[in-house]
KOLROZA-46812 format. One record per residue (C-alpha): residue number from 1; residue in one letter; x, y, z. Coordinates in nm, 3 decimals. Example, Ala and Ser with C-alpha at 12.3 -4.5 7.8 and 13.67 -1.06 7.14 Angstrom:
REM residues 2
koldo k = 1 | r = A | east = 1.230 | north = -0.450 | up = 0.780
koldo k = 2 | r = S | east = 1.367 | north = -0.106 | up = 0.714
//
This chain:
REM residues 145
koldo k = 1 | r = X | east = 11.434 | north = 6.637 | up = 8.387
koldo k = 2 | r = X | east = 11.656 | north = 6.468 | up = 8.167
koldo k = 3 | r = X | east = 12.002 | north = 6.528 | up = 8.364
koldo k = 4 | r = X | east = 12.131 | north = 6.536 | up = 8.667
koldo k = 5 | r = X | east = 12.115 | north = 6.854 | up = 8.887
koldo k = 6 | r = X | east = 12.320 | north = 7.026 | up = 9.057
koldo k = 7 | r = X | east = 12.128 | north = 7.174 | up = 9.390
koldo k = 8 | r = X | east = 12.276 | north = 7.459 | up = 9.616
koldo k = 9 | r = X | east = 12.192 | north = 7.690 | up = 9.933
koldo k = 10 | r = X | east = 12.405 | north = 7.982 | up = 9.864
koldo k = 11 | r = X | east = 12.396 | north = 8.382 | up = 9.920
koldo k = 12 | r = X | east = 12.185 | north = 8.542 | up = 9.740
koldo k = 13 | r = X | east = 12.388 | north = 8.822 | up = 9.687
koldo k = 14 | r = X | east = 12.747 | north = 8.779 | up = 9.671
koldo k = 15 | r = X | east = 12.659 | north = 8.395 | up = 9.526
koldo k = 16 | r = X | east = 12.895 | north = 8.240 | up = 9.774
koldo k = 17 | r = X | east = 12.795 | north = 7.878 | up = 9.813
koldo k = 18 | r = X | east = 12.752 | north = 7.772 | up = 10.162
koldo k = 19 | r = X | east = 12.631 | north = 7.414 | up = 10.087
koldo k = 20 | r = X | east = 12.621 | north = 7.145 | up = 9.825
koldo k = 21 | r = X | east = 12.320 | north = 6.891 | up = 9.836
koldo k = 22 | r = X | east = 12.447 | north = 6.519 | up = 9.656
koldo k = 23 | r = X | east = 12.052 | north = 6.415 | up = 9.633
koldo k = 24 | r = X | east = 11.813 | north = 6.734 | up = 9.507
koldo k = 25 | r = X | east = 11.459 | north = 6.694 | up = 9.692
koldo k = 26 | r = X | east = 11.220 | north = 6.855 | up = 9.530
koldo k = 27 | r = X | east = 10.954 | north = 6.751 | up = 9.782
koldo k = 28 | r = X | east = 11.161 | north = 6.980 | up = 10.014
koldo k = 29 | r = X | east = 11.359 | north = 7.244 | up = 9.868
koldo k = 30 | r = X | east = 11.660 | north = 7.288 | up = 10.134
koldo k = 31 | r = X | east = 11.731 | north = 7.665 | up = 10.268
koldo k = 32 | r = X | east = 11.887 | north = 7.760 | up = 10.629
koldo k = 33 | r = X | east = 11.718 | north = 8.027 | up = 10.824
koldo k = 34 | r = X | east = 12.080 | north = 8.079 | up = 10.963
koldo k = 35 | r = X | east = 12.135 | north = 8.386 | up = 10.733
koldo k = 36 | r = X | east = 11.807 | north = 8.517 | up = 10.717
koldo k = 37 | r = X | east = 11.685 | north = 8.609 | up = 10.432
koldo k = 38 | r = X | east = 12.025 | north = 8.643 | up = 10.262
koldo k = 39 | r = X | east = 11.996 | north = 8.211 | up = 10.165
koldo k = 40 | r = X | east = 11.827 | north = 8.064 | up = 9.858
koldo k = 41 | r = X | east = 11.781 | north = 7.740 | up = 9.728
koldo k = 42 | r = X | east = 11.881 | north = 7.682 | up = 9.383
koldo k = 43 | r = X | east = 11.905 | north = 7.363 | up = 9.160
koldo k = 44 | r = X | east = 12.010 | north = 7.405 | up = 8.846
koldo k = 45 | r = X | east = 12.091 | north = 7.182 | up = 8.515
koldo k = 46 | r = X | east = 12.326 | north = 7.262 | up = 8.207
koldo k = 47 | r = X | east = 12.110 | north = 7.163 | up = 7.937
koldo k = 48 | r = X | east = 12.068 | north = 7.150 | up = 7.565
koldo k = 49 | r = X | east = 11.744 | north = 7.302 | up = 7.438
koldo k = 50 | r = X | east = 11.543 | north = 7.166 | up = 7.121
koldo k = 51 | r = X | east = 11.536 | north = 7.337 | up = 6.830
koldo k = 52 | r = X | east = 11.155 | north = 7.333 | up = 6.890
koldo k = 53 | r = X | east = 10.935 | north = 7.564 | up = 7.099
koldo k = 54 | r = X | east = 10.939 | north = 7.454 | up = 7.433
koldo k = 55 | r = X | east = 10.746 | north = 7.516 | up = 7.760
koldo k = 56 | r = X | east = 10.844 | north = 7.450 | up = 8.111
koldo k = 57 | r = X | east = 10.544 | north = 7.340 | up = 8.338
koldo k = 58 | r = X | east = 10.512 | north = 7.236 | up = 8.741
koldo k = 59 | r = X | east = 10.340 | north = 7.317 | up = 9.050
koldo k = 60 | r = X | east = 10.507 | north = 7.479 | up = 9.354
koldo k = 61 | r = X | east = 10.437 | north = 7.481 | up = 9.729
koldo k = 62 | r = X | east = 10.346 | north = 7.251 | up = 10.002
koldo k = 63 | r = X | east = 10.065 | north = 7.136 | up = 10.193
koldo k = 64 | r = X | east = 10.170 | north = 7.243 | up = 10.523
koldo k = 65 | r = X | east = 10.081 | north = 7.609 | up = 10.584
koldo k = 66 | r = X | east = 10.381 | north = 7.793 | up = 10.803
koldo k = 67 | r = X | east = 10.533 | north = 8.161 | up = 10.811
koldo k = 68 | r = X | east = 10.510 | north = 8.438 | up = 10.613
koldo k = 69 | r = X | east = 10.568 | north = 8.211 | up = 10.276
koldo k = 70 | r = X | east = 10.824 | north = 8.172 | up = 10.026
koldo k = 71 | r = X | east = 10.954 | north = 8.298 | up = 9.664
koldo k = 72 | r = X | east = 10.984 | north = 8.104 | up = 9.367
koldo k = 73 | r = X | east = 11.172 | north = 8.143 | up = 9.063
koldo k = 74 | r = X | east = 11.292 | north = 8.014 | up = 8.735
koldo k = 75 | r = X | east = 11.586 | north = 8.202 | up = 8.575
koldo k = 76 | r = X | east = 11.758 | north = 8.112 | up = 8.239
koldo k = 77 | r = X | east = 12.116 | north = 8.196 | up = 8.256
koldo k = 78 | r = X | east = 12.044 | north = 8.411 | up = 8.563
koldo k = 79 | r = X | east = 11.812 | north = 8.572 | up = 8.327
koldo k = 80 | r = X | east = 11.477 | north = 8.531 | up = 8.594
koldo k = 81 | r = X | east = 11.166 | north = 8.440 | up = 8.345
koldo k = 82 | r = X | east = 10.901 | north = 8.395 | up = 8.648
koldo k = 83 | r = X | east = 10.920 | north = 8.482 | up = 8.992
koldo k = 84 | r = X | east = 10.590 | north = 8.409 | up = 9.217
koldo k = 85 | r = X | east = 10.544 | north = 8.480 | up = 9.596
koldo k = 86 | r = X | east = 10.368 | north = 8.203 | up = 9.790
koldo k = 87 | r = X | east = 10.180 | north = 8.280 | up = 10.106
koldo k = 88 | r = X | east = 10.213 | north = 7.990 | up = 10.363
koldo k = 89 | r = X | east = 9.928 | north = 8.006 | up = 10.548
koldo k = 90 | r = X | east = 9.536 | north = 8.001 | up = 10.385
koldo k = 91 | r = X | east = 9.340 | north = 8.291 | up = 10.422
koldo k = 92 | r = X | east = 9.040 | north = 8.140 | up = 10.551
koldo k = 93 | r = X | east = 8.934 | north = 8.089 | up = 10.870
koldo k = 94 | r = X | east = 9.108 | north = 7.875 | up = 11.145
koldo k = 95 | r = X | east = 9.365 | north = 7.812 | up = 10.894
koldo k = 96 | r = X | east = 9.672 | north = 7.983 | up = 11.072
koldo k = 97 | r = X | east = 9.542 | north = 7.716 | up = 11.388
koldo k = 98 | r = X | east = 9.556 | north = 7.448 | up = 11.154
koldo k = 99 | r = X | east = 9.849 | north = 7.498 | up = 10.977
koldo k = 100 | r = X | east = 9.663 | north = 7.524 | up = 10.654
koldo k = 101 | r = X | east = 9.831 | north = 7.610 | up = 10.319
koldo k = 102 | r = X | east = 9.690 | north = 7.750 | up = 10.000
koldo k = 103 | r = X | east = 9.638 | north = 7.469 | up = 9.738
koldo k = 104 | r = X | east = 9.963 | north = 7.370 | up = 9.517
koldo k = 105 | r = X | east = 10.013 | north = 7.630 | up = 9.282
koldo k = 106 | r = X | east = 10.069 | north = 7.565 | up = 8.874
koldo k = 107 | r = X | east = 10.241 | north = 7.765 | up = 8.627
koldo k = 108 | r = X | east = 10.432 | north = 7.740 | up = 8.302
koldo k = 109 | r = X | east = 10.698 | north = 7.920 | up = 8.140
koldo k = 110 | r = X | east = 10.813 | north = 7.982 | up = 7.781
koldo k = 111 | r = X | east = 11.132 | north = 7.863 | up = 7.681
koldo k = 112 | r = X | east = 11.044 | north = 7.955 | up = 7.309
koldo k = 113 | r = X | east = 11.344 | north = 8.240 | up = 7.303
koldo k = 114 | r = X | east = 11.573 | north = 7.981 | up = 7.394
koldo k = 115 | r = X | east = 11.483 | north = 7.728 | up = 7.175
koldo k = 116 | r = X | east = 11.827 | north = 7.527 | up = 7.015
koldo k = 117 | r = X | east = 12.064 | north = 7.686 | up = 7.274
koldo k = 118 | r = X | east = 12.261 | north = 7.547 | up = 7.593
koldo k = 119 | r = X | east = 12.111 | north = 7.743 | up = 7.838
koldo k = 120 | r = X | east = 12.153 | north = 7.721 | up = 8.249
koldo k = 121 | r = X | east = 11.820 | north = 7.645 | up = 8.389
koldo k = 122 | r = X | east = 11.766 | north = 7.759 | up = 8.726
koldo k = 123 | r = X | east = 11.482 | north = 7.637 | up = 8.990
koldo k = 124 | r = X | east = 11.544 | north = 7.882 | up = 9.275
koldo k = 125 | r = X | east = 11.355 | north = 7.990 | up = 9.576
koldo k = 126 | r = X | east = 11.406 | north = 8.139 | up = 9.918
koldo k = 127 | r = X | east = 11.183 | north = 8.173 | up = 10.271
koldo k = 128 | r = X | east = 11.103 | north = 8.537 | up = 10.192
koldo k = 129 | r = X | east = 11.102 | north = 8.745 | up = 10.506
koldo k = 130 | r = X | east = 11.198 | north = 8.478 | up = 10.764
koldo k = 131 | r = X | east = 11.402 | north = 8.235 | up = 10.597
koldo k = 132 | r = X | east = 11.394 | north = 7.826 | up = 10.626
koldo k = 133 | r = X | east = 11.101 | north = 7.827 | up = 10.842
koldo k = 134 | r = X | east = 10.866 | north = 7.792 | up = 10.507
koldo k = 135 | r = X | east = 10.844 | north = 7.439 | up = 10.384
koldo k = 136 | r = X | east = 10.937 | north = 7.479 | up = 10.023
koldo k = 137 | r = X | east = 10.883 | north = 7.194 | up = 9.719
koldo k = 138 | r = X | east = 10.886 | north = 7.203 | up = 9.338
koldo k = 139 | r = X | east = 10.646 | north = 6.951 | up = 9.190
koldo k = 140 | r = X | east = 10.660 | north = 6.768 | up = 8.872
koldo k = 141 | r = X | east = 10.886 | north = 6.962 | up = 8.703
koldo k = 142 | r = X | east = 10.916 | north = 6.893 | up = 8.333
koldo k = 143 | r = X | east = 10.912 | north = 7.039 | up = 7.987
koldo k = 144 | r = X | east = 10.651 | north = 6.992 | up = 7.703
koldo k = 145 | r = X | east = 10.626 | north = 7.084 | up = 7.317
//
């Protein structure tokens, strides 16, 4: 991402900020299980889109299976574009033992409508049903023509 972000953990629904992060990690998207499941995670950048079509590709999730899983989401001026629950644990067998996740997840969204604006981008998620007990990541995040 070009700019710096700015990364939250804030109430989902009266969008009260309960904590600032200086350093966004990606690898592990902060939440609090403190107000369950009222928290989410949320970095966000002020940017300035191309005038050209535009698409937004990662992957999402972790390697370590625990939970009930977590929701991801990409909003555009609190507009949400994609929004993708993520079981924690495999469904295969032994897997809940073992801690086992589903494999990383890809997906890609169109920016095309947005094309030449300044726009809020928004990389959100939360623990679902119970929380911060999900380990959460964002992977490669980055745009492409």
């Amino acid at each position: 991402m070009p700019v710096s972000p700015l990364a939250t953990a804030h109430d989902r629904l009266s969008g009260v900020v309960c904590h600032r992060y200086p350093k966004p990690n990606f690898a592990q998207a902060p939440i609090s299980s403190a107000d369950i499941p009222a928290q989410e995670a949320t970095t966000m950048w002020l940017l300035k889109l191309p005038p050209e079509t535009l698409r937004l590709n990662f992957q999402y999730g972790t390697d370590h299976g625990f939970c009930d899983g977590a929701n991801y989401m990409v909003r555009i001026n609190g507009r949400e574009l994609w929004k993708e629950y993520r079981p924690q644990i495999a469904d295969e067998p032994g897997a809940t033992e073992a801690h086992k996740a589903p494999p990383i997840a890809s997906a890609t969204v169109d920016l095309s409508a947005y094309a030449g604006q300044t726009v809020i981008l928004e990389l959100a998620n939360n623990g679902h049903t119970f929380g911060g007990s999900e380990t959460l990541a964002w992977v490669q995040p980055r745009f492409e023509k």
